[in-house]
N, C-alpha and C positions, 0 to 999 in steps of 0.2 A: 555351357550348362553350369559350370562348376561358379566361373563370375557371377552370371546370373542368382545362383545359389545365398554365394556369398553376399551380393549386396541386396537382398533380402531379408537375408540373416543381420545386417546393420542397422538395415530400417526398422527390421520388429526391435530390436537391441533400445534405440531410440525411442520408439512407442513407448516401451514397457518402461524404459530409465524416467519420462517424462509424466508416464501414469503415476508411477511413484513418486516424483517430486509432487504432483499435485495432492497425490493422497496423504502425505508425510506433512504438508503444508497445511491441506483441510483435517487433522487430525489434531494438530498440534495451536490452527486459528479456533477449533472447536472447543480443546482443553481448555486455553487460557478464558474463554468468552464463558465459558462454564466455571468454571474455578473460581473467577473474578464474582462471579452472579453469587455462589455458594458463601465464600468470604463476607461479603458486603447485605447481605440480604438478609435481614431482621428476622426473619422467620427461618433460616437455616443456621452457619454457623456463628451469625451476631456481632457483625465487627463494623459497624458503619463508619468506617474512615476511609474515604476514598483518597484523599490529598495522603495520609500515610500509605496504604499499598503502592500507591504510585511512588514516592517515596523511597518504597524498600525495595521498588523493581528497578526506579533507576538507578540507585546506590549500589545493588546488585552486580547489575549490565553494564555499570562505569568500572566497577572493578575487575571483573572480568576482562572487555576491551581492553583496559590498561594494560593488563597483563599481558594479553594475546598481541598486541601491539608494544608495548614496550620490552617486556621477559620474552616471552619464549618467537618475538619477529615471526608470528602469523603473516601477518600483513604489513606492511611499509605505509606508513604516516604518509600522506601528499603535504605540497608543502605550502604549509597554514599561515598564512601573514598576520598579523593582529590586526591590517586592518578588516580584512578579508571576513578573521572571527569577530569582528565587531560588528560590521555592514552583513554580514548574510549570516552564520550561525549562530547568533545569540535570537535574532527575529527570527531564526525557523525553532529555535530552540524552543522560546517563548510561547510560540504558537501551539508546537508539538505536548507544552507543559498544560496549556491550557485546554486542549484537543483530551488527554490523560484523563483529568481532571474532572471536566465535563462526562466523557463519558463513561467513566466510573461510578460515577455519580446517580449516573440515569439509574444504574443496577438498582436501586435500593427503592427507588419512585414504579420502576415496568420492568413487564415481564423480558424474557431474552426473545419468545418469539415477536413481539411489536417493536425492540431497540431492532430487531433486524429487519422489519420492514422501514423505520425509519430514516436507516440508512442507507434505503434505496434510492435517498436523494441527493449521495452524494456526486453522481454526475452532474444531476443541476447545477448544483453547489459551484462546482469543480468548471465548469462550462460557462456561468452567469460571472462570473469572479473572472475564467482566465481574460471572457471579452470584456467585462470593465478594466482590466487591466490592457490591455491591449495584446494579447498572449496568444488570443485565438479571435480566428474569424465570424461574424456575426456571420447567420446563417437560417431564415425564416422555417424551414424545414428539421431541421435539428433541433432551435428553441421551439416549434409546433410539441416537438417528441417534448423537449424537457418539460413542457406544461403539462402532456398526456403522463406522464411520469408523477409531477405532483399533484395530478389531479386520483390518481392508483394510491397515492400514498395518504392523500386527505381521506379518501373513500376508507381504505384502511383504518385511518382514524377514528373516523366516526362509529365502526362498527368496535373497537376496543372495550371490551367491557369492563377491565377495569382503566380506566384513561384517568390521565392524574397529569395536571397541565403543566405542575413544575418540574416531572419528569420530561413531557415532554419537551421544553423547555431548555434544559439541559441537556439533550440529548442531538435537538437543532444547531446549541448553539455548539455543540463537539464537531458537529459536519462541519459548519462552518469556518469553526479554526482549524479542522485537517484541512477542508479544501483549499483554503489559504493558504496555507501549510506546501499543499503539493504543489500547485502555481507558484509559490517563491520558489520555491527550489528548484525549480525551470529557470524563471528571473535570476534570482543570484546563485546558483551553482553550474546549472546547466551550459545559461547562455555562457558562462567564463572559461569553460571547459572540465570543471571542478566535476567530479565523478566520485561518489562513496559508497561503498559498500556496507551492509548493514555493518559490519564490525567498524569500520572507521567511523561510520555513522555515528554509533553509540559511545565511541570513543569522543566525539567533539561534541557530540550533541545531549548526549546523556549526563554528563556532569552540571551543564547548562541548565538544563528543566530540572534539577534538584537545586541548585538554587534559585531557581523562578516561583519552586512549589515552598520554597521555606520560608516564603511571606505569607501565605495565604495559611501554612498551616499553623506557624506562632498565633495567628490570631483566632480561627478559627479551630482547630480539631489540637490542639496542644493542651488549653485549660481546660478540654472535658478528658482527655486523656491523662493529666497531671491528676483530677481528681477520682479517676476511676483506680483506686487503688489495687483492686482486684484484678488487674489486668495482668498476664506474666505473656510475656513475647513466644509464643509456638513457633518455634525456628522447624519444625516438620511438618505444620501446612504452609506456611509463610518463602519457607525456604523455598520447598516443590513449588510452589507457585512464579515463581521468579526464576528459575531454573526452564518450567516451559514458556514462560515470557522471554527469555534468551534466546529457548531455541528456534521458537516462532523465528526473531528475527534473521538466525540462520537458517531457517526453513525459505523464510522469503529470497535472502541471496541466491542460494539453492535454485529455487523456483524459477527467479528473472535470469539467471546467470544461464541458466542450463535450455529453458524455454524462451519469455517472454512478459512482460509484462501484463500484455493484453492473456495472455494464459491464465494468470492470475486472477484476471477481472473476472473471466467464466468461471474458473475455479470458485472464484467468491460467492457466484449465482449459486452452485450445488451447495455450498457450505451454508449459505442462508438458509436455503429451503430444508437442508436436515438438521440446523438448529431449530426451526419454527417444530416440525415433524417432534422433535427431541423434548421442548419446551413442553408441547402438547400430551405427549406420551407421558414422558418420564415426569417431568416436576411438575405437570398437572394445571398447567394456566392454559387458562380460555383461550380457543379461539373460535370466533365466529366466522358465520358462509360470511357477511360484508367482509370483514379481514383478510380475508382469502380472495374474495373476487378484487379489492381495493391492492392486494399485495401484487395477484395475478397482472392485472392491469399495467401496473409499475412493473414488474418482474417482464412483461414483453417489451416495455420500453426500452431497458436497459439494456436487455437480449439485442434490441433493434441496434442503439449507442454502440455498443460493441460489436457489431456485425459490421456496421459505416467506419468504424475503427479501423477493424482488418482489412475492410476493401482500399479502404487510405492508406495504410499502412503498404501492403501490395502493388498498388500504383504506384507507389515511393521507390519500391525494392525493383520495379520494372522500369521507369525512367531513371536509375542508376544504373541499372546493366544496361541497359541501351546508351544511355551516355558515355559507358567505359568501351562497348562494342564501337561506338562510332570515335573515339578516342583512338583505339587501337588499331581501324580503320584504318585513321589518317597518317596515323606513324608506319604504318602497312606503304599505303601510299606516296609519303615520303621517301621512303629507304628505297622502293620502286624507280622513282623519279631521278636520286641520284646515283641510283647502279646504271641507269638509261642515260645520265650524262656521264657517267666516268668510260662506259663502254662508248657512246661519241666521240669520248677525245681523244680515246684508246684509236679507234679506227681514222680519226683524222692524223691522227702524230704518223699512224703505219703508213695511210698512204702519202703524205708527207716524203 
C-alpha cells in the first residue's frame, strides 16, 4: 500500500512539474509575441525597427550566454571546430537571422491573431523542405493533411479583414527560413551528433545573426534612425523585453529537457488559440466566422501531424525495448550455453 502510495505520488509530482513547464513556456511565448506586437506597432508604442529589436535581443542573449558559458561555467562549450562553425552555424545562423527578421516585421503589416494562424504552416513548411532535402519520407497521406492544412490556412486568409499582402508576405517567407532553419539543424548538427542547448545555442549562434542583421540594418533602418533625432533608447521597455526573450529561450530548454519536444508542438496549439482569443479581446482586431473556420480547419490538421508524430514516436520507443529485451535474451542464453558446457566437462573430467 504504502509503494503503491508512493509511486503515485511521483507520477502526480511529474504531471504537475510538466503542467508547469508548459505553462511557464506558454506564458512567457505569449509575453514576448505580445511585447514584440506593442514595441513594433505604429498605433501603440511606435518603434517600427524590426532588424534593431532584433538587434538588441541578440546582443542581449550573446552576452548573457558568454557569460553563463564562459564566467560563471553554466554549461560547458562542446567542442567547436571552425570548420564545423563555418559549415553548419553560420547557415543556421543566417537563416535564424533572417527567420527574426521576417517575422518581426510581419508585426507592423497584421494583427497577432492572423501571424498565428499563419504559422500554422509551419509543419508544411517543415515537412515539404525535410522531403526535398531528403530528411524525411515522401508520404501521400501526410502531404494529403499538409494540403488540408494549407487549404485552413488560405480559408483563413481570405476571411482576414484587414489582409495586407506584404505582411503576408513576410510572414511566409519567416516560416520558410525557420523551417529550413529546423531541417538543417537535423542535417548538420544532429546527424554529427552535435546537440545544443538553448544557452549554448545562443552562445554560437546568437552572435552570428547579429552580424548577419548589421547589413541589412546600415542600409536600411540606420539612416532613418540617424535622422530621427528624437529618439533616446528606453533601456526599461527595451531592456524587459529581451530579458523575456532570454527566458523564453530557457523556458524552451526547460520544456524539451524535462518533457519533449513533441510537448511543445501541443503546447503551441493552446498558446495560438489564446493568443488569437487575446488579440481579439484585449487589442481589439477583427476576427471573422471565415478566419475561425479557415484556422479551425488548419488547427485539426496539425492536432492530426502531431498525433501520427507521437504514434511514430512510440513505435520507435517499443522497437528499442524489444530490441534491447531480445539483446539481453541472447546474452541470457549464452551465459546458459556455456555454464551447460563447463558443467559437461566438469562431469566428463570426474568420470574420467
Amino acid at each position: 500500500m504504502g509503494k503503491g502510495a508512493s509511486v503515485n505520488d511521483n507520477v502526480l509530482k511529474k504531471v504537475l512539474l510538466s503542467y508547469t513547464y508548459v505553462a511557464i513556456w506558454i506564458f512567457l511565448s505569449f509575453t514576448v509575441i505580445v511585447f514584440n506586437k506593442y514595441i513594433l506597432d505604429r498605433k501603440m508604442y511606435n518603434w517600427p525597427f524590426p532588424i534593431s529589436l532584433t538587434m538588441i535581443h541578440m546582443a542581449f542573449c550573446s552576452t548573457l550566454a558568454i557569460l553563463l558559458v564562459r564566467v560563471f561555467k553554466f554549461v560547458e562549450p562542446i567542442g567547436m571546430t571552425k570548420e564545423i562553425y563555418l559549415s553548419s552555424i553560420v547557415p543556421i545562423g543566417a537563416l535564424y537571422s533572417m527567420s527574426l527578421w521576417f517575422s518581426n516585421s510581419a508585426y507592423i503589416y497584421l494583427s497577432v491573431s492572423f501571424i498565428q494562424m499563419l504559422k500554422a504552416l509551419m509543419p508544411v513548411a517543415v515537412y515539404s523542405i525535410g522531403v526535398g532535402l531528403r530528411k524525411e519520407t515522401f508520404k501521400s497521406n501526410t502531404m494529403a493533411n499538409m494540403i488540408g492544412i494549407s487549404i485552413g490556412v488560405a480559408i483563413a486568409a481570405y476571411g482576414e479583414a484587414k489582409f495586407n499582402s506584404w505582411g503576408v508576405l513576410l510572414q511566409l517567407g519567416a516560416v520558410a527560413f525557420e523551417a529550413t532553419r529546423l531541417v538543417l539543424i537535423q542535417i548538420l548538427l544532429t546527424s554529427k551528433g552535435i546537440t545544443l542547448n538553448p544557452i549554448t545555442s545562443l552562445y554560437y549562434v546568437a552572435p552570428c545573426c547579429l552580424v548577419f542583421l548589421t547589413v541589412p540594418w546600415l542600409f536600411v533602418e540606420f539612416p532613418v534612425l540617424r535622422e530621427n533625432s528624437s529618439f533616446h533608447f528606453d533601456y526599461f521597455t527595451f531592456g524587459t523585453n529581451s530579458v523575456c526573450a532570454f527566458a523564453l529561450n530557457l523556458a524552451v530548454f526547460l520544456l524539451i529537457g524535462k518533457t519533449s519536444a513533441l510537448t511543445m508542438n501541443v503546447a503551441g496549439v493552446v498558446k495560438d488559440w489564446l493568443l488569437i482569443a487575446f488579440s481579439w479581446s484585449v487589442i481589439k482586431d477583427m476576427v471573422t466566422p471565415v478566419n475561425l473556420l479557415g484556422y479551425g480547419l488548419a488547427f485539426l490538421g496539425v492536432c492530426y501531424y502531431n498525433h501520427t508524430k507521437l504514434q511514430a514516436l512510440k513505435m520507435k520507443e517499443a522497437q528499442k525495448k524489444s530490441a534491447q529485451q531480445d539483446e539481453e535474451a541472447g546474452l541470457l542464453m549464452e551465459q546458459r550455453s556455456e555454464r551447460d558446457g563447463e558443467n559437461l566437462i566438469g562431469k566428463s573430467n570426474a568420470q574420467a
